[in-house]
C-alpha positions in Angstrom: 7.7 53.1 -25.5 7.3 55.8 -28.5 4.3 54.0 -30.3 0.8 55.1 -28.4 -0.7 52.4 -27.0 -4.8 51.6 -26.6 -6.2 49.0 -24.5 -9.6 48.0 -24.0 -10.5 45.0 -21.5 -14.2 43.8 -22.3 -15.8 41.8 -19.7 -12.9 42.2 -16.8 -11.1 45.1 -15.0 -7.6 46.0 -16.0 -4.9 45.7 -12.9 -1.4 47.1 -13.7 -0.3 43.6 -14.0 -2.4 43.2 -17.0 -1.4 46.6 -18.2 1.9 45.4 -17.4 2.1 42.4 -19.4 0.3 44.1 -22.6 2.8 47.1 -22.5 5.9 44.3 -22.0 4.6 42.9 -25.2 4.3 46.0 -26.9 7.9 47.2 -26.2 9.1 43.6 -27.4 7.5 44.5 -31.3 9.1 47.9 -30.8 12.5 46.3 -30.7 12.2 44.8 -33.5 9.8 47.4 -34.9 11.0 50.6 -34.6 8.4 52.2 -36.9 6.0 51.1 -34.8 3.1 53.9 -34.8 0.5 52.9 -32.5 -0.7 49.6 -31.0 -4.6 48.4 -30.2 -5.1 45.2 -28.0 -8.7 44.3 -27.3 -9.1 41.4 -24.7 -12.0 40.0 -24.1 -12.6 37.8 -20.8 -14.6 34.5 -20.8 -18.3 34.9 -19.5 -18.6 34.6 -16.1 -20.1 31.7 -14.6 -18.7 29.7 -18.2 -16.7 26.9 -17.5 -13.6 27.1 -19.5 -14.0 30.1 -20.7 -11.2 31.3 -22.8 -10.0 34.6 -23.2 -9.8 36.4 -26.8 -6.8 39.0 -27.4 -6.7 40.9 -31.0 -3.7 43.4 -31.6 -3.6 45.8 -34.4 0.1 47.3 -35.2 0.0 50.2 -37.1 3.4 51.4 -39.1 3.8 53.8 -42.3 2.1 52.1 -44.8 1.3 48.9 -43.2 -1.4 47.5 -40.5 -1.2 44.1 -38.9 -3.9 42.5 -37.1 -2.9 39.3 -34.7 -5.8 37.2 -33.2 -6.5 33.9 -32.3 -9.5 31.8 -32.3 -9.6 31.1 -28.5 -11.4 28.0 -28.7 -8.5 26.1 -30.7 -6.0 26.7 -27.8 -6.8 25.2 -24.1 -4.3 27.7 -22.9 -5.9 30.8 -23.4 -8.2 30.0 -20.4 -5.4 31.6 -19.0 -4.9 35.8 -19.5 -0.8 35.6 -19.7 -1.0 33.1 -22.3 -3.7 34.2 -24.6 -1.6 38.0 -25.1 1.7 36.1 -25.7 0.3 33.7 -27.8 -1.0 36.5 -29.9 2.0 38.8 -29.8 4.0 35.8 -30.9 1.4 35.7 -34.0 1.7 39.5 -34.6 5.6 38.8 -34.3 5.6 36.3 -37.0 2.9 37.9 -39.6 5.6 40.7 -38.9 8.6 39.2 -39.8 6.8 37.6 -42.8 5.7 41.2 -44.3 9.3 42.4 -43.8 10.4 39.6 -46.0 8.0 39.9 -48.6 9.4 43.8 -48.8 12.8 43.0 -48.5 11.7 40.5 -51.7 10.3 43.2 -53.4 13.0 45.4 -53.2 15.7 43.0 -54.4 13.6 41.8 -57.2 11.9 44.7 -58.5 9.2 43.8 -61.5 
């Protein structure tokens, strides 16, 4: 992994298979973001003692020029009561909102105004 990586856990400790599963995701936008600069993923764990409690995950990818920040509203996704889902779900966000700025530059750059 080239980009520098920072990871905060609010509310829970991290465990290398947390670290593990962040820095997996990391290295899957690095593939097919080489640029990729640096790389902030917040999660933050449900209360304790909340039933249901769902975790929240925000990622912001930095690259020349550009910044991308991924988040979800946890409360619109049952799944992210669960930690592995919540940081792929969002990584698949950052993923797409990715692929769509590449495309809007690739537009630009065949159709210049």
């Amino acid at each position: 992994m080239n980009a520098s990586l920072d990871i905060t856990y609010r509310g829970m400790e991290a465990s290398e298979s947390t670290d593990f599963l962040v820095r997996e995701q990391v290295e899957k936008i690095e593939k097919h973001c080489p640029q990729l600069q640096s790389c902030r993923v917040v999660v933050t764990a449900p209360k304790h003692g909340t039933k249901g409690g769902h975790f929240k995950v925000s990622v912001d990818l930095r690259m020349p020029g550009k910044e991308i920040i991924a988040d979800r509203d946890p409360k619109l996704n049952q799944s992210h009561e669960d930690f592995h889902a919540a940081v792929r779900d969002v990584f698949r966000a950052a993923l797409k909102e990715l692929d769509r700025s590449h495309a809007k530059e690739n537009a630009r750059k065949r159709h210049p105004r």
